[in-house]
N, CA, C and O of each residue as an XYZ file, in Angstrom:
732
protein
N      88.747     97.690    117.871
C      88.777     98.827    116.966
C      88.125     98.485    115.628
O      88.093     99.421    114.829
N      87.710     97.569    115.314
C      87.968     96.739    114.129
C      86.084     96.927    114.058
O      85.425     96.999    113.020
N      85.633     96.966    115.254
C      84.129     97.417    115.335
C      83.395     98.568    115.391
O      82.256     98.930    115.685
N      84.424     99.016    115.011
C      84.506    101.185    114.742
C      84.365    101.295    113.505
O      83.420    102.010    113.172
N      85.420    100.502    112.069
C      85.501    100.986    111.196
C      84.160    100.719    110.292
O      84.272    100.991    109.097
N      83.073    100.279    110.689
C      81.943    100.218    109.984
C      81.228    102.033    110.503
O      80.540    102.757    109.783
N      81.522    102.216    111.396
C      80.848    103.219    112.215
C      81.677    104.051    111.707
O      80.979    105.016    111.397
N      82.854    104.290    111.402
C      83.637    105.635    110.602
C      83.254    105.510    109.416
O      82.592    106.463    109.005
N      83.435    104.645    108.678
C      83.287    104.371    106.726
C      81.561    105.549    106.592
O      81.336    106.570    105.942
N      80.539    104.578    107.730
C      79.383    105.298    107.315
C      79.171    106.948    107.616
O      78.638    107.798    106.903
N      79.818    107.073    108.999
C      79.560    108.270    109.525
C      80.593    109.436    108.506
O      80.038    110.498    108.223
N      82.161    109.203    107.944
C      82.366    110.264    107.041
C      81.482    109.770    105.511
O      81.506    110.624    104.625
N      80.877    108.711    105.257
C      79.726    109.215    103.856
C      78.252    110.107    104.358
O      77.557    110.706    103.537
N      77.973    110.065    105.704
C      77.038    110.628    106.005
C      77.366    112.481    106.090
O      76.640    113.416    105.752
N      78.789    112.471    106.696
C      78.877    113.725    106.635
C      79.244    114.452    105.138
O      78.821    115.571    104.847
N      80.032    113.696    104.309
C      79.726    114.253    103.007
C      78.615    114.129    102.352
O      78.570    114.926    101.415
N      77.621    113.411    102.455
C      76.602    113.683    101.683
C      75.802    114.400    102.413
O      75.095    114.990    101.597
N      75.412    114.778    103.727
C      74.599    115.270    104.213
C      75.608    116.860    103.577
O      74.874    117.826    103.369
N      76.813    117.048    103.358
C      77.394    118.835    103.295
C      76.666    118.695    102.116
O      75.465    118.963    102.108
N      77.394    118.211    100.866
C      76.754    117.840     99.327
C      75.298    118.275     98.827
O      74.976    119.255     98.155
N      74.378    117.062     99.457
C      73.291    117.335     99.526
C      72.548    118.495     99.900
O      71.546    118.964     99.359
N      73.001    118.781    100.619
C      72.277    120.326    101.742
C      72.695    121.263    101.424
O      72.297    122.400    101.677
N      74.036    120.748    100.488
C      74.693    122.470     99.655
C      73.099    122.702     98.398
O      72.233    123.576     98.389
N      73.312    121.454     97.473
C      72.712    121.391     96.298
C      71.085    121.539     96.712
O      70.424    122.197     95.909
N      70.439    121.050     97.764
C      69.083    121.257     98.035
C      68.814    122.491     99.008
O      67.924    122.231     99.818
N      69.207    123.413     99.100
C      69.647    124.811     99.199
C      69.626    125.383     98.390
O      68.612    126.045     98.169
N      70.804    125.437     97.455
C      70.825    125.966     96.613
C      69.631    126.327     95.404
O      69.594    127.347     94.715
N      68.862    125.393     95.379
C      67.952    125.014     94.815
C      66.394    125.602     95.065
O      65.400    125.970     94.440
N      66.912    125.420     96.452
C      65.569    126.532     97.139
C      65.558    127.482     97.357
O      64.617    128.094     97.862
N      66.771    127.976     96.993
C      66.828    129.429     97.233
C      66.369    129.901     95.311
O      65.304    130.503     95.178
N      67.046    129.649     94.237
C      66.790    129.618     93.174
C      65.650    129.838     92.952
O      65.078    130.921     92.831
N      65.073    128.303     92.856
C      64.155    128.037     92.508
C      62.457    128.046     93.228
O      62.298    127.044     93.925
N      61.717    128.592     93.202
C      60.586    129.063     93.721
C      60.047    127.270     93.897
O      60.528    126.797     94.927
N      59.478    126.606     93.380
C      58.839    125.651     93.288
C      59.451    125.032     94.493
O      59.093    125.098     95.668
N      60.362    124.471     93.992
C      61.689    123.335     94.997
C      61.847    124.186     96.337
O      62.278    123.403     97.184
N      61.696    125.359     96.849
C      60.701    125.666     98.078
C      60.250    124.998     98.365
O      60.945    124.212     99.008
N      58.916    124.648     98.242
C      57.718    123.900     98.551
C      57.578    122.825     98.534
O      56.677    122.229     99.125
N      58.838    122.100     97.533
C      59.319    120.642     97.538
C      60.600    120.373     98.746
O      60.969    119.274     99.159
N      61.023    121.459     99.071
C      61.732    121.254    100.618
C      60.785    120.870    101.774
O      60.944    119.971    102.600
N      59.805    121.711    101.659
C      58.781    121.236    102.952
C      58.082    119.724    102.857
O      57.989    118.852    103.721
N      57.731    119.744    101.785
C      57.521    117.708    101.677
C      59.121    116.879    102.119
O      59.145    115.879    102.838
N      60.076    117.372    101.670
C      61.372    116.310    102.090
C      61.120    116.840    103.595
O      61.043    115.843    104.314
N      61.008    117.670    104.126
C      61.448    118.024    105.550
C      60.133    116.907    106.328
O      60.353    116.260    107.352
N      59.007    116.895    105.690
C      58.116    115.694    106.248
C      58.536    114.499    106.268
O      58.564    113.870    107.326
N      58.963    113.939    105.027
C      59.636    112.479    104.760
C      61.264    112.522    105.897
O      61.908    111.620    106.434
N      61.409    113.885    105.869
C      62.554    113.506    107.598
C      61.872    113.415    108.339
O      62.260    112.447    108.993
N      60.775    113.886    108.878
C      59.818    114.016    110.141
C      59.872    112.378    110.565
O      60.437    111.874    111.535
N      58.780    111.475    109.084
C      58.390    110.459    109.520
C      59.587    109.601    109.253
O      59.276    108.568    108.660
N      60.394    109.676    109.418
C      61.801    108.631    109.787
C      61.938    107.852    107.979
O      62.543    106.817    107.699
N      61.104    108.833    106.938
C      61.221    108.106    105.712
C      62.881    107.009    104.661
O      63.008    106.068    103.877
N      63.933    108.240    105.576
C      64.877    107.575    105.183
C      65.418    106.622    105.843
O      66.185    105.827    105.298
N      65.044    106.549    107.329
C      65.610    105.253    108.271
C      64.847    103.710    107.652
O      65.260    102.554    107.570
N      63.870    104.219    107.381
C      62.765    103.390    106.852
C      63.412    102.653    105.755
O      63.791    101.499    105.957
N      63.574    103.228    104.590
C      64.300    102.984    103.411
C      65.739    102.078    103.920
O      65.979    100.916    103.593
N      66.215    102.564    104.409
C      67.783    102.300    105.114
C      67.418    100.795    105.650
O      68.255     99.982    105.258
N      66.514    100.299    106.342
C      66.014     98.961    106.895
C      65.615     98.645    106.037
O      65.903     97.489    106.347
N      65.059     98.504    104.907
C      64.092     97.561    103.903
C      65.464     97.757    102.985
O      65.227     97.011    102.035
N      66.504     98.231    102.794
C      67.818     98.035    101.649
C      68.548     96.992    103.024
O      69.304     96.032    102.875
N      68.283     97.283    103.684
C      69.484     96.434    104.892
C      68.805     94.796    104.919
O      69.497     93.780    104.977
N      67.428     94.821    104.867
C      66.726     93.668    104.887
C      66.801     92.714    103.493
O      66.917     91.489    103.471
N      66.709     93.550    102.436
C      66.811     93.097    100.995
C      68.155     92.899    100.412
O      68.377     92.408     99.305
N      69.230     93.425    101.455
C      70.663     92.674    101.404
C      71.231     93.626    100.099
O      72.275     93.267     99.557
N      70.401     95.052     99.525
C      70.703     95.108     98.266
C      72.317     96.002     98.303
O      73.114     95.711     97.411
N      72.653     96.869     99.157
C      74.037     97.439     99.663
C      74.175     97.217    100.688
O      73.274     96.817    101.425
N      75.833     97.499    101.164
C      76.459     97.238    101.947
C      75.868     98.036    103.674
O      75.321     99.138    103.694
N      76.056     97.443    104.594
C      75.339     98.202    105.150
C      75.622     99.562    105.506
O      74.685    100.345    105.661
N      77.057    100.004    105.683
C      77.738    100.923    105.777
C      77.286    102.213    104.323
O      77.204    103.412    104.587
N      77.089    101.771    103.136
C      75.968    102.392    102.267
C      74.998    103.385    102.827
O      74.920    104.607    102.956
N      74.189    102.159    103.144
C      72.447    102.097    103.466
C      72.413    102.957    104.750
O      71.487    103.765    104.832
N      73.440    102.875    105.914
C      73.189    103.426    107.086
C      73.754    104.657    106.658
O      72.769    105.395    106.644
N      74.868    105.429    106.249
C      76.068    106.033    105.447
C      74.542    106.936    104.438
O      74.234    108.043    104.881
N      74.112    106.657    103.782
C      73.286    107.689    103.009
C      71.683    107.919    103.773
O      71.116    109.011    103.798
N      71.253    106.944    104.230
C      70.137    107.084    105.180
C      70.290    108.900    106.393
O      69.583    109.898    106.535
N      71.459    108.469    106.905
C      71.669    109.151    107.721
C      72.047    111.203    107.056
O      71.574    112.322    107.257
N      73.243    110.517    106.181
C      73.232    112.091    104.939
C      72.332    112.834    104.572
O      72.377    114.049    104.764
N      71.319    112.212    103.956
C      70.414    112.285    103.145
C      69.675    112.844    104.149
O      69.512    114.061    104.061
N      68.949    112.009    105.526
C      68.312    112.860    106.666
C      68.379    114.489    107.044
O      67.671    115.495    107.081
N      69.981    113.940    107.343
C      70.478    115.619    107.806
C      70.927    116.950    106.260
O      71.261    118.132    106.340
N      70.776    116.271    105.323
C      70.343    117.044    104.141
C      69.445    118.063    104.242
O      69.526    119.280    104.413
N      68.658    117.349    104.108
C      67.616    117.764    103.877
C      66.869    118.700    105.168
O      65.788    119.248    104.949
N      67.543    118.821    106.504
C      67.409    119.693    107.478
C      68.579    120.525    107.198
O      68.931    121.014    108.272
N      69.327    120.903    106.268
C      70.339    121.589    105.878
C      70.008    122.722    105.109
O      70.246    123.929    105.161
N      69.447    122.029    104.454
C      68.957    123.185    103.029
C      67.483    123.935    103.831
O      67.046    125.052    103.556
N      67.045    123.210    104.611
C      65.877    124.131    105.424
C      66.417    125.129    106.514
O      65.716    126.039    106.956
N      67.914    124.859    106.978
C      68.623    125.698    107.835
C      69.092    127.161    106.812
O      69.041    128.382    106.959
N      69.467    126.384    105.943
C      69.549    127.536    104.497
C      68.807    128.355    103.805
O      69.217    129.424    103.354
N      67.546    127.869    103.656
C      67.110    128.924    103.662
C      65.957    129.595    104.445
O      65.138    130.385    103.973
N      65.992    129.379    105.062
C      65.644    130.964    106.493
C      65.699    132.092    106.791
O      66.809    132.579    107.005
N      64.901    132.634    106.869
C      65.415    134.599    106.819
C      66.667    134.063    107.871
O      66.857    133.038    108.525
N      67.426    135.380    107.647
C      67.976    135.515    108.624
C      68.915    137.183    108.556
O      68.609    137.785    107.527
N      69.512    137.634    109.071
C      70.100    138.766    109.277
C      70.152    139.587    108.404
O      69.642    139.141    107.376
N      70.498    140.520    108.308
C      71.359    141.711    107.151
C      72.400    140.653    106.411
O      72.768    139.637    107.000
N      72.872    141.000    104.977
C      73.974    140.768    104.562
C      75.161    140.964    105.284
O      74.941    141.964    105.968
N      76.292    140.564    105.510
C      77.613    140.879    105.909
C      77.935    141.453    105.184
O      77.496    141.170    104.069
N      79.121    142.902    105.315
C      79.621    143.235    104.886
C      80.701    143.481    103.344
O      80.881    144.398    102.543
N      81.276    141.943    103.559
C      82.101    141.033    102.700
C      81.129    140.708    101.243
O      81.252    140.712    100.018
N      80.156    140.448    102.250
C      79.065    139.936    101.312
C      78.547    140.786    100.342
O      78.643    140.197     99.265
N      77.957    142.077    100.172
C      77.323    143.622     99.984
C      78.510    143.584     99.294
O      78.278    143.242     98.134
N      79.771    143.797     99.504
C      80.749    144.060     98.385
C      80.532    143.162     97.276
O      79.943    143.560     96.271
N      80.925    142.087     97.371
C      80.703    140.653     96.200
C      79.595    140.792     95.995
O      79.434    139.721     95.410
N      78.219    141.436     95.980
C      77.216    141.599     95.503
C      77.618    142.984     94.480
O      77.257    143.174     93.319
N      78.348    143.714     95.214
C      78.476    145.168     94.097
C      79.471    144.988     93.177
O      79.597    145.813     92.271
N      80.513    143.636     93.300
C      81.140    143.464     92.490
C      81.053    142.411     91.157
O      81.874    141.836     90.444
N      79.468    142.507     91.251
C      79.148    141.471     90.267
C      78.685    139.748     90.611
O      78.207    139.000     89.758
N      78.965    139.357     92.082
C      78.940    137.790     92.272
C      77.513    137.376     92.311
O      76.727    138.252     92.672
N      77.091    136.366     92.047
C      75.831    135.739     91.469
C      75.145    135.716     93.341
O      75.705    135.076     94.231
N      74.130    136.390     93.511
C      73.801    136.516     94.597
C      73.426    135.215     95.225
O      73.652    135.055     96.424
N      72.835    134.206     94.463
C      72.431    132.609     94.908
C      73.539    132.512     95.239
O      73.391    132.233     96.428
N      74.682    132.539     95.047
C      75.925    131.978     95.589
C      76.097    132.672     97.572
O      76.137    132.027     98.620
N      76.153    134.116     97.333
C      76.123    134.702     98.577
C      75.237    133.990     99.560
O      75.629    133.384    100.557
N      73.573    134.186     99.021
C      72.803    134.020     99.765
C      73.282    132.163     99.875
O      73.036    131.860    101.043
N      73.574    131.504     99.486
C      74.293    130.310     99.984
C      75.389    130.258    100.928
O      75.473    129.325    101.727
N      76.091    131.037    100.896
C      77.675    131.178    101.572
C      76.590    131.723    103.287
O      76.691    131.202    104.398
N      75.927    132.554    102.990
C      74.759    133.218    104.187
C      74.524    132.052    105.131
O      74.955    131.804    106.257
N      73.363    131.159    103.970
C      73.362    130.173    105.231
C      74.288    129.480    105.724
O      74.437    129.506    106.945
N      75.108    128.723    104.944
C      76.139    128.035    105.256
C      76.767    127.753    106.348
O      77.046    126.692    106.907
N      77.079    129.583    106.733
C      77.986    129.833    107.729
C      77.564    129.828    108.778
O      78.293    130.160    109.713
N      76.348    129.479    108.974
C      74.887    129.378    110.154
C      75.961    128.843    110.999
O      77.080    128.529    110.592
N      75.518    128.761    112.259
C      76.117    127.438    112.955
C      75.481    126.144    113.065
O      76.034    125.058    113.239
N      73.620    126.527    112.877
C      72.807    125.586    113.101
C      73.509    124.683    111.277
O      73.940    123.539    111.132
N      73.396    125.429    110.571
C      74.051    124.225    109.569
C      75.084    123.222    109.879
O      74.995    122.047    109.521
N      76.012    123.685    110.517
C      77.401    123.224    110.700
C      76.584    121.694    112.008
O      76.897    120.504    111.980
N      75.498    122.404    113.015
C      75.549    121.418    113.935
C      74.811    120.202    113.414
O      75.052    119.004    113.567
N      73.909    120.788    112.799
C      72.590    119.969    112.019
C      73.794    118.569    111.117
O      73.688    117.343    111.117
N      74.803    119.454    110.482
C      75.857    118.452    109.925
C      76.096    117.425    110.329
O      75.748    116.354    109.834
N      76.742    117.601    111.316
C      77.586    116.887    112.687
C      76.508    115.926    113.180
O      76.860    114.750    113.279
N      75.451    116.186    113.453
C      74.359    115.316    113.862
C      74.051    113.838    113.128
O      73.729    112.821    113.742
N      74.247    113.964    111.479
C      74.390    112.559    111.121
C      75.595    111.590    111.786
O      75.718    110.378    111.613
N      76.332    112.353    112.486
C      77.377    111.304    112.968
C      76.384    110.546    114.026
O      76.386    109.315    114.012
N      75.383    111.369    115.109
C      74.550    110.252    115.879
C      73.818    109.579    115.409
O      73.485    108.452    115.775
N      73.364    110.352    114.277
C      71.981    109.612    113.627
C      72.599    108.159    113.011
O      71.714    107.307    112.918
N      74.061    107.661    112.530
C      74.583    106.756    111.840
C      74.872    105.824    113.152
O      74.818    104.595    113.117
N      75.185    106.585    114.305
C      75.416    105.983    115.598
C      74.293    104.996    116.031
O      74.421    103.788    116.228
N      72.972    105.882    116.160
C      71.949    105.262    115.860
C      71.335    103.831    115.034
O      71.257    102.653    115.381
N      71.096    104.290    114.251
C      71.202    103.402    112.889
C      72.126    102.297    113.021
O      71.698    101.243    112.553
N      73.074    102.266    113.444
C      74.271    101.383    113.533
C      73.944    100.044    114.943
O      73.983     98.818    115.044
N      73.603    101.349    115.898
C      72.805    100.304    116.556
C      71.465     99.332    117.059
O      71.298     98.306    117.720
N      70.670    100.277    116.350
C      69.160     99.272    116.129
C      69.479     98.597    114.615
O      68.436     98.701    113.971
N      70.223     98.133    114.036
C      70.634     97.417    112.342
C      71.497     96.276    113.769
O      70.984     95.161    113.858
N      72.528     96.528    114.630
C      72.838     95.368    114.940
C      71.804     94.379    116.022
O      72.043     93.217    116.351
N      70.599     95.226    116.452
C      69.631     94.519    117.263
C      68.666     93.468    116.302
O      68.208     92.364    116.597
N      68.563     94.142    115.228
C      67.341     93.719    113.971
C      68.177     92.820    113.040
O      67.628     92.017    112.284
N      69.222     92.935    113.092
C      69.825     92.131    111.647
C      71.131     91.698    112.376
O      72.137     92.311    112.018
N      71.317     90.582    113.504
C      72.320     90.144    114.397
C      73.371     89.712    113.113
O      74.544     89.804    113.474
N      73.236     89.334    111.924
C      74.366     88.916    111.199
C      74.963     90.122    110.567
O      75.779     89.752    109.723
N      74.886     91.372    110.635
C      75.838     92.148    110.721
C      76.811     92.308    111.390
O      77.810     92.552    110.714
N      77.010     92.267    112.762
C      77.909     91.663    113.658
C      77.625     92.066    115.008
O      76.479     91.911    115.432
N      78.686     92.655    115.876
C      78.146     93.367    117.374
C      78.071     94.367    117.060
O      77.226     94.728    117.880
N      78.398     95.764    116.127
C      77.985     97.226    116.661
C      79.036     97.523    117.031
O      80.040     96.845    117.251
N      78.832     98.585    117.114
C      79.423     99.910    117.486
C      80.101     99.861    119.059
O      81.217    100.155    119.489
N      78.715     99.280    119.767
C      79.357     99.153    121.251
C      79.787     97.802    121.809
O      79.657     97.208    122.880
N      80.219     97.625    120.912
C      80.973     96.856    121.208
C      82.418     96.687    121.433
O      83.087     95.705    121.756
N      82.685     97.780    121.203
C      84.380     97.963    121.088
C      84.520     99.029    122.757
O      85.618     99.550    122.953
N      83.609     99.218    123.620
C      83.722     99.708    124.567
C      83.623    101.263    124.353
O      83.933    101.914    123.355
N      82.934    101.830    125.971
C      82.841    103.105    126.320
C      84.218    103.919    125.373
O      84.136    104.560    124.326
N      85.284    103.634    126.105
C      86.419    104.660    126.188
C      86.689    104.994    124.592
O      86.820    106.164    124.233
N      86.775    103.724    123.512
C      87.019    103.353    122.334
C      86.186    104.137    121.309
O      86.684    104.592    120.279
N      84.793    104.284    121.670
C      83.326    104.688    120.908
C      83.642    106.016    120.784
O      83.596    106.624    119.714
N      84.149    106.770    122.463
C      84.012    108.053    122.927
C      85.081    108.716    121.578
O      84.749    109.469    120.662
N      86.047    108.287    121.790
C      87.362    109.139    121.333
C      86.748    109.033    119.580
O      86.875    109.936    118.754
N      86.372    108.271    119.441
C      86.135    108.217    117.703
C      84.756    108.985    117.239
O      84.486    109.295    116.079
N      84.119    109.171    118.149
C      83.000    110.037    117.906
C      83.432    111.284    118.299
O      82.979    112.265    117.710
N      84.323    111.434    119.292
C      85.222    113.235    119.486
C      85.872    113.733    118.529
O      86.012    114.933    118.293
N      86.333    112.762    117.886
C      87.597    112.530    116.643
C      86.393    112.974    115.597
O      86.627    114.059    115.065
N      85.330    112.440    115.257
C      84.425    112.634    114.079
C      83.639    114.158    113.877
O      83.453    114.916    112.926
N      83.240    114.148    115.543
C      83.053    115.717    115.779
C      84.101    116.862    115.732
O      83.781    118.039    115.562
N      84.782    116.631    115.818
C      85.805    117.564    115.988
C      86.688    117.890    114.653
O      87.049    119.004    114.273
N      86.915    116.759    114.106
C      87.128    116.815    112.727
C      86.327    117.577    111.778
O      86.637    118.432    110.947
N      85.219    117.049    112.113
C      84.062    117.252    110.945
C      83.858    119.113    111.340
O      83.603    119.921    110.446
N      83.964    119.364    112.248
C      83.915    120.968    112.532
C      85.208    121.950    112.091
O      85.169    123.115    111.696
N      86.301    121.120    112.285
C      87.234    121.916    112.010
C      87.583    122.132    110.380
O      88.111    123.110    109.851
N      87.191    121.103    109.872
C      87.154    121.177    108.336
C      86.197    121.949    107.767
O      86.590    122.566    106.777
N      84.505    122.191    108.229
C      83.671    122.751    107.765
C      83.962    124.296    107.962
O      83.333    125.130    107.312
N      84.886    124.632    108.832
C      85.056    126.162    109.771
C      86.261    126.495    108.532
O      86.513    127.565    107.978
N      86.744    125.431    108.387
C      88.197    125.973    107.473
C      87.518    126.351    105.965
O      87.397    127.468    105.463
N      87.170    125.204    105.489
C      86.341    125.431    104.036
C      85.090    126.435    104.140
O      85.255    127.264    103.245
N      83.980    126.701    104.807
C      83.085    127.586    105.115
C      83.495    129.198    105.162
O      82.941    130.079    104.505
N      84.692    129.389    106.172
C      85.118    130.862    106.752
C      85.923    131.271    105.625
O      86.514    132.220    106.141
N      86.386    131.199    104.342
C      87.075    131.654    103.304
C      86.548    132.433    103.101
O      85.322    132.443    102.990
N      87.507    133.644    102.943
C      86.685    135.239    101.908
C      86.965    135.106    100.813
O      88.026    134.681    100.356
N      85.893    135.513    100.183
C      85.909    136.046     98.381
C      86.457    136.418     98.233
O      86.407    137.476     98.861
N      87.697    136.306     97.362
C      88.787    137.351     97.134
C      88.579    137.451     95.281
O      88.627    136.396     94.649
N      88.385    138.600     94.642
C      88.300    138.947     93.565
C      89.218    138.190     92.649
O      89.242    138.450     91.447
């Protein structure tokens, strides 16, 4: 078990910074006209694996922990496919929504709460848990003095803590996400 808790520490900093991040670089693009167009350059630097990249040359240079380096590599990835899930056309306003617009609420906020509630946001989320899975295990092929990995603690052991991470990580985003505006 004891070869899990590197693989939990990183995978819940990946899922808070990837919500964090993807709230604030969203938000931002929806705002702000420019930082648009500066989403589509980050969405390239995800393309070419820019942050795994980074994540190995901090893992190589010993400069953070690796749980850090793999832990924001991975956030930061699915960030930044967050805030591009965000802002996307997508439907009519909801209902709920059209009210809190007539009642004065700062529409960047709505049109945030809009994407949010995507599902592709919520999955895109959840996905740094493989991507850290990942990461976790080409860092123990490349850099053997980190230790064995992830799989090392066995099939049955890996399974339940990555069900546990998914399942968690959804039920919390569904709870905090699905709140109505209440005046």
């Amino acid at each position: 078990m004891m070869a899990l808790l590197p693989l939990i520490i990183s995978s819940v900093l990946a899922l808070v910074s990837a919500q964090a991040l993807g709230l604030v670089f969203g938000l931002l693009a929806i705002r702000i006209y420019w930082f648009g167009h500066l989403s589509n350059l980050l969405t390239e630097v995800r393309g070419s694996l820019g942050c795994t990249a980074l994540c190995f040359v901090a893992l190589a240079a010993q400069m953070v922990s690796p749980e850090l380096a793999i832990g924001l590599a991975a956030g930061t990835s699915q960030a930044i496919a967050i805030a591009r899930w965000m802002t996307r056309p997508g439907a009519d306003w909801a209902p709920e929504e059209l009210g809190a617009l007539a009642m004065g609420q700062s529409s960047a906020h709505l049109a945030l709460v809009r994407g949010y509630r995507r599902g592709a946001v919520r999955a895109t989320a959840s996905l740094s848990i493989l991507h850290c899975l990942i990461l976790w295990i080409l860092a123990a092929e490349v850099f053997p003095n980190l230790g064995p990995g992830p799989l090392a603690a066995g099939p049955w052991a890996l399974s339940g803590v990555l069900a546990l991470l998914f399942v968690g990580n959804e039920l919390l985003v569904a709870l905090l996400s699905n709140r109505r505006v209440r005046p």
